[in-house]
N, CA, C and O of each residue as an XYZ file, in Angstrom:
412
protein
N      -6.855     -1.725     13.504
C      -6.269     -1.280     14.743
C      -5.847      0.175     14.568
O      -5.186      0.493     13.580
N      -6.196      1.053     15.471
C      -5.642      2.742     15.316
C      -4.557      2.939     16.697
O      -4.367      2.682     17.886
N      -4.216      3.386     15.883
C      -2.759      3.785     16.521
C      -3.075      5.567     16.824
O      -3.701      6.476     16.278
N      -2.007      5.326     18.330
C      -2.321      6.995     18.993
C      -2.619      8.162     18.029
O      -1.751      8.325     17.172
N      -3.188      8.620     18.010
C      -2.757     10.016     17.306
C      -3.132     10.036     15.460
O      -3.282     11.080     14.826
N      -3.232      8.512     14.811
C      -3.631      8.457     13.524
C      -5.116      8.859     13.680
O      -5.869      8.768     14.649
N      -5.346      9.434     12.158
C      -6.514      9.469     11.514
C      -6.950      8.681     10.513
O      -6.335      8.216      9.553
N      -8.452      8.546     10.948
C      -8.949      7.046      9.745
C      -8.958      8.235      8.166
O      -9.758      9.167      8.090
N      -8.103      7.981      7.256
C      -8.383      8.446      5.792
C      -9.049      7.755      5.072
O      -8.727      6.578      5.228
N     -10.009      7.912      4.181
C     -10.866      7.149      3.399
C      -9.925      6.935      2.051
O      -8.934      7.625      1.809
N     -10.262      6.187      1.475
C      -9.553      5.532     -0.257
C     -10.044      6.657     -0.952
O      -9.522      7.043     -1.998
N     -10.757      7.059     -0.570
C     -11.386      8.633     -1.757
C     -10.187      9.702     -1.460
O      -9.623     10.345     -2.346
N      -9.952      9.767     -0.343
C      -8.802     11.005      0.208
C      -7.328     10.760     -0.185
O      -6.384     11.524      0.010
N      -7.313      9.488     -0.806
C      -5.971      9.265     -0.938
C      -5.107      9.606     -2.116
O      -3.932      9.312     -2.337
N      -6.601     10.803     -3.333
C      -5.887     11.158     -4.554
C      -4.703     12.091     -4.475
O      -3.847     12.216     -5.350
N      -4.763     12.813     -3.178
C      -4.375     13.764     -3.231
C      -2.961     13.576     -2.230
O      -2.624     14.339     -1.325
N      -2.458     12.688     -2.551
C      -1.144     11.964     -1.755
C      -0.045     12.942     -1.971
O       0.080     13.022     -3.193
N       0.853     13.762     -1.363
C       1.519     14.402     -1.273
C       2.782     13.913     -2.152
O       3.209     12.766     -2.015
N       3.505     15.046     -3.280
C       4.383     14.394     -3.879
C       6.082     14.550     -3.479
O       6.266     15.756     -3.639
N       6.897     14.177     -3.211
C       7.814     14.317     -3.187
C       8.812     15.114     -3.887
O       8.851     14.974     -5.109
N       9.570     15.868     -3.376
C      10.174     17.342     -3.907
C      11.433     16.205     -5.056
O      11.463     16.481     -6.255
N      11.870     15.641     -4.801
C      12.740     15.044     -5.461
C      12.777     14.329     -6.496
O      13.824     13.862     -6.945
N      10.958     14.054     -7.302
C      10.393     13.686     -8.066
C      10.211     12.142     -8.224
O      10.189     11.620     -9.338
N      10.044     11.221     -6.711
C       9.501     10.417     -5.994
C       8.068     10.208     -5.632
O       7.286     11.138     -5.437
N       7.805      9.122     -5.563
C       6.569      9.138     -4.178
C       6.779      7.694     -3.639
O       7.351      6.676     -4.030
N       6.089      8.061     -2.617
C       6.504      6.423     -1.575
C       5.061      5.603     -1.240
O       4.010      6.235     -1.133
N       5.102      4.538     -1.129
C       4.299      3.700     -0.508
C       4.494      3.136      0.370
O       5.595      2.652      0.108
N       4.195      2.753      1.435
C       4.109      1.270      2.531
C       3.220      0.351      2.706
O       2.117      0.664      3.153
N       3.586     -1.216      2.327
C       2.731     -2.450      2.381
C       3.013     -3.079      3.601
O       4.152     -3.015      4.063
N       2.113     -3.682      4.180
C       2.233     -4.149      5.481
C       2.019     -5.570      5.451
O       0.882     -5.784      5.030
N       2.751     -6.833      5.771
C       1.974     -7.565      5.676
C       2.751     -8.836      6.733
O       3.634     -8.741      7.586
N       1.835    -10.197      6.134
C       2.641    -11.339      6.966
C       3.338    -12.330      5.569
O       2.702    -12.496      4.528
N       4.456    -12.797      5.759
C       4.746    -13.661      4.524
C       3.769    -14.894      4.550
O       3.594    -15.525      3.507
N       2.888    -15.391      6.144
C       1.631    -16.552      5.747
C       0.170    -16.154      6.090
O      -0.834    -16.789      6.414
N       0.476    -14.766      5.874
C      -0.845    -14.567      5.744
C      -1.385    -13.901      4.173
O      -0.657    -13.364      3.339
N      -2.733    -14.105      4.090
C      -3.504    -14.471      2.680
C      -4.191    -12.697      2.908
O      -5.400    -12.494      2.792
N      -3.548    -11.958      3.120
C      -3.700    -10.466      2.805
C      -2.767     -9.291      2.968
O      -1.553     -9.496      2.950
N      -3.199     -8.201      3.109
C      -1.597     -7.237      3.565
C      -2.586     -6.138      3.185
O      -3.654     -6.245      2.582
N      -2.007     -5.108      3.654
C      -2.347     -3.569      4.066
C      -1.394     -2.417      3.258
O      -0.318     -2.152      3.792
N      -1.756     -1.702      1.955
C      -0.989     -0.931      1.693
C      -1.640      0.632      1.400
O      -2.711      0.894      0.852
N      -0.429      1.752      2.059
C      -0.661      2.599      2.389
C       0.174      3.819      1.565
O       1.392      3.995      1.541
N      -1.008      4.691      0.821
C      -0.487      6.080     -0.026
C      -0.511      6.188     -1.603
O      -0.046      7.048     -2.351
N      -1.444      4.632     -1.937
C      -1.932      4.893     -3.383
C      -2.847      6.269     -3.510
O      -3.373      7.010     -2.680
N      -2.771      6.247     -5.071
C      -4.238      7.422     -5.452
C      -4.982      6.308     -5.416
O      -4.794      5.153     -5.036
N      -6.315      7.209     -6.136
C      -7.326      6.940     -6.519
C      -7.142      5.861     -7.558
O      -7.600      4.730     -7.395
N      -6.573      6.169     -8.458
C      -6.306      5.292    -10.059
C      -5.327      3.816     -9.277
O      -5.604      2.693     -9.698
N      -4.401      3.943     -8.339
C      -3.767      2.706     -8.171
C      -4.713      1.942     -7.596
O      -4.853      0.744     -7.839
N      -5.528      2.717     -6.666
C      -6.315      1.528     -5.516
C      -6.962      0.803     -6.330
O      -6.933     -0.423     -6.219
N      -7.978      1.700     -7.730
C      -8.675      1.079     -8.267
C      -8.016      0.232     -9.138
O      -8.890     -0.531     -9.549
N      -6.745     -0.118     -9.752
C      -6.091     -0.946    -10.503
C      -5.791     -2.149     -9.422
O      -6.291     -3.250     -9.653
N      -5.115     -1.992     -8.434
C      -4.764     -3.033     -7.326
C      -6.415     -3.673     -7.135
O      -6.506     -4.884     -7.338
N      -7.168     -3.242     -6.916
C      -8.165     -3.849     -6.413
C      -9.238     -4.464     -7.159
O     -10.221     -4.872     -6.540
N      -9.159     -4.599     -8.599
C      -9.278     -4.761     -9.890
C      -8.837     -6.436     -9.920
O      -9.570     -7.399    -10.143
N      -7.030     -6.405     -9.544
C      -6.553     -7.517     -9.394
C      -6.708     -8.475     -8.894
O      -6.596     -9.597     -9.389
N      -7.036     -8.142     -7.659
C      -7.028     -8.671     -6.600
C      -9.074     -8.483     -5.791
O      -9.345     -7.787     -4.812
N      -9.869     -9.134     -6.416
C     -11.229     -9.512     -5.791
C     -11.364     -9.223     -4.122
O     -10.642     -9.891     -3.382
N     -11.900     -8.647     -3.782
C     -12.586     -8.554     -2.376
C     -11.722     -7.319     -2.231
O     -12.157     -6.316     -1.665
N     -10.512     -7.384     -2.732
C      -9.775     -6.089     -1.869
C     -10.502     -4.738     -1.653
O     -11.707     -4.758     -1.902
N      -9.996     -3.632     -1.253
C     -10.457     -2.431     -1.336
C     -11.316     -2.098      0.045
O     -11.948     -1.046      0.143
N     -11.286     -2.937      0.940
C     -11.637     -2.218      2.685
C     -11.009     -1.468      3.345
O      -9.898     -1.899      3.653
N     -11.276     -0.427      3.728
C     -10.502      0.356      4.364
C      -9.902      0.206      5.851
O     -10.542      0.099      6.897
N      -8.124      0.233      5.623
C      -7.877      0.125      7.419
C      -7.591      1.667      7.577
O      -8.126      2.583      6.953
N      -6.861      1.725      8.317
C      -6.448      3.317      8.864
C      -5.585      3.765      8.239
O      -4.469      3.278      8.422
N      -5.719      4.732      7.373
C      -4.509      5.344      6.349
C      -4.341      4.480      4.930
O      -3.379      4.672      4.186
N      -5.365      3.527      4.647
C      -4.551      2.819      3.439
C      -6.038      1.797      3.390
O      -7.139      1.992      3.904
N      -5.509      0.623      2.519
C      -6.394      0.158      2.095
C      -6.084     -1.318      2.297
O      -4.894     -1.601      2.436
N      -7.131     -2.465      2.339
C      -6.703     -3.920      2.219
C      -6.341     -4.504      1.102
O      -7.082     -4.309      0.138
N      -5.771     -4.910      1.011
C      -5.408     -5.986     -0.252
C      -5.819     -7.949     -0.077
O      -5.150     -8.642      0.690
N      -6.769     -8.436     -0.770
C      -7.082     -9.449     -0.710
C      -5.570    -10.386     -1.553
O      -5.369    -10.888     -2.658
N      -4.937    -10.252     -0.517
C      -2.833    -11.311     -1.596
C      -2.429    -11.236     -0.911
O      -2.424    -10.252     -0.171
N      -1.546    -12.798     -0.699
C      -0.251    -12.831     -0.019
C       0.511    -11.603     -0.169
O       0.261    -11.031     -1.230
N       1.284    -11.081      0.502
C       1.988     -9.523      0.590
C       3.019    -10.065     -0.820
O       2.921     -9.478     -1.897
N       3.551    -10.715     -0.713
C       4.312    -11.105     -2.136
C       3.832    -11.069     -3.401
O       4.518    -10.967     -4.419
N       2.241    -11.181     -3.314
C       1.705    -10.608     -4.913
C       0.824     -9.498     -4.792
O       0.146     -9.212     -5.779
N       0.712     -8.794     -3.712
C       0.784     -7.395     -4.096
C       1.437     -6.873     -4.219
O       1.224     -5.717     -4.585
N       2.790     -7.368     -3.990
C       4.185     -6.193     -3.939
C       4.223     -6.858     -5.742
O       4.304     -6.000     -6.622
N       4.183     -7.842     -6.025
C       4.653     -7.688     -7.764
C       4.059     -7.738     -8.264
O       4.297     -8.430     -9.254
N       2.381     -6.974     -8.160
C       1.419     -6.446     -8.902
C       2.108     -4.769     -8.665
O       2.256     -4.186     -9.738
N       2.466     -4.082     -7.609
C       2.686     -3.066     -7.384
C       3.964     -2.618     -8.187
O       4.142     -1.508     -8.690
N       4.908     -3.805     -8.211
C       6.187     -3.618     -9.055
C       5.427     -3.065    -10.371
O       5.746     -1.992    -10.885
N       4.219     -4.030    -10.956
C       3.983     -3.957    -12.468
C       3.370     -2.154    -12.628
O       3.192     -1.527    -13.672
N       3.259     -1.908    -11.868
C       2.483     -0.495    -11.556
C       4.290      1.075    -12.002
O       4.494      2.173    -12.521
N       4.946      0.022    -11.339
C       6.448      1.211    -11.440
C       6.751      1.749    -10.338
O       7.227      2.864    -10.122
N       6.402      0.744     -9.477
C       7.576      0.542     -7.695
C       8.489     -0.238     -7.631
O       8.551     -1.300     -8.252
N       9.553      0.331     -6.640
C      10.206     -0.371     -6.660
C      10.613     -0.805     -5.219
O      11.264      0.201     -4.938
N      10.689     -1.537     -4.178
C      11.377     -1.719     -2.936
C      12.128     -1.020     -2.443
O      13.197     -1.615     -2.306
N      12.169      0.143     -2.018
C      13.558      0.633     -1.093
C      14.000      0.523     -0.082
O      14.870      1.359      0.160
N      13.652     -0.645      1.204
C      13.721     -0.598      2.148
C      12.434     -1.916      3.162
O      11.360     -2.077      2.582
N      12.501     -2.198      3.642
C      11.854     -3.065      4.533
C      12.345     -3.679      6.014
O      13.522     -4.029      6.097
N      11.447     -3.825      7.223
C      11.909     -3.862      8.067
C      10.440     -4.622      9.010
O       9.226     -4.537      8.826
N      11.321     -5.387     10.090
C       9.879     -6.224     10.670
C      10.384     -8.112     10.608
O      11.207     -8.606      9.837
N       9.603     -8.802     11.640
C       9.910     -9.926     11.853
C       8.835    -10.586     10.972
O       8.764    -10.978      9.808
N       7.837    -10.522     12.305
C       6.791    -11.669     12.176
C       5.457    -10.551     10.888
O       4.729    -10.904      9.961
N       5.645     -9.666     11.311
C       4.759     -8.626     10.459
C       5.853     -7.524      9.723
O       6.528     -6.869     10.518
N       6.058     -7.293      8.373
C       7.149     -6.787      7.784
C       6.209     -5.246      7.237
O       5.049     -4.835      7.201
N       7.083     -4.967      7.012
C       6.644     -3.385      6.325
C       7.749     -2.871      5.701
O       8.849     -2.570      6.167
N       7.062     -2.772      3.932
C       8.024     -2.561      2.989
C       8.055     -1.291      2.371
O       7.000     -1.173      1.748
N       8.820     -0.194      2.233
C       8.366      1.248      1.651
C       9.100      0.696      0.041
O      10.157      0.100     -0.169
N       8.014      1.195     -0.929
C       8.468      1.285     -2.068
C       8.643      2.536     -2.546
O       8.346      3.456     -1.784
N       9.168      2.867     -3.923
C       9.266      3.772     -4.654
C       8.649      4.121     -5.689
O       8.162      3.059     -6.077
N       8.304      5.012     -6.491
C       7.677      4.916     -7.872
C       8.529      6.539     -8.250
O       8.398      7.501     -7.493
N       9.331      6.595     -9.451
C       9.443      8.107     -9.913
C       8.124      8.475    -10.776
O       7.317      7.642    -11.189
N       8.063      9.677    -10.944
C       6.650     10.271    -11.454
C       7.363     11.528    -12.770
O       6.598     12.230    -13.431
């Protein structure tokens, strides 16, 4: 689904993810707690290919980010094992979680 004004980014474009002045970077996972996938958005190159490694079929591209073939609960603690951490989440029926990683 595209939303007003977004641009489709490819998983190739995503090495170059902008870093945070504060010596941060952020992610956002999108997902359903019963649904059997989720959407996360602002890996590089090296995470997509580790996440998607994990996780079989993953790696289709939605708009800005990439699919993840996992309940949103085991990509978020495959993503933990990576050196994120949760800072925030918000959403009912469809949640969206920004994590952290220091660099």
């Amino acid at each position: 689904m595209e939303t007003k004004g977004s641009q489709n980014v490819s998983a190739c474009n995503l090495a170059s993810v902008p870093i945070a002045e504060d010596g941060v970077i952020y992610i956002a996972i999108k997902g359903s707690l019963h649904a059997s996938d989720c959407s996360v958005f602002g890996l590089g190159n090296e995470e997509i290919k580790a996440i998607t490694k994990k996780f079989p079929g993953s790696g289709s591209n939605v708009v800005n980010g990439v699919m993840i073939k996992a309940n949103v609960l085991q990509a978020i603690n495959a993503l933990c094992q990576l050196g994120y951490k949760i800072v925030c989440s918000t959403g009912e029926a469809e949640i969206t979680w920004t994590l952290q990683r220091d660099i």
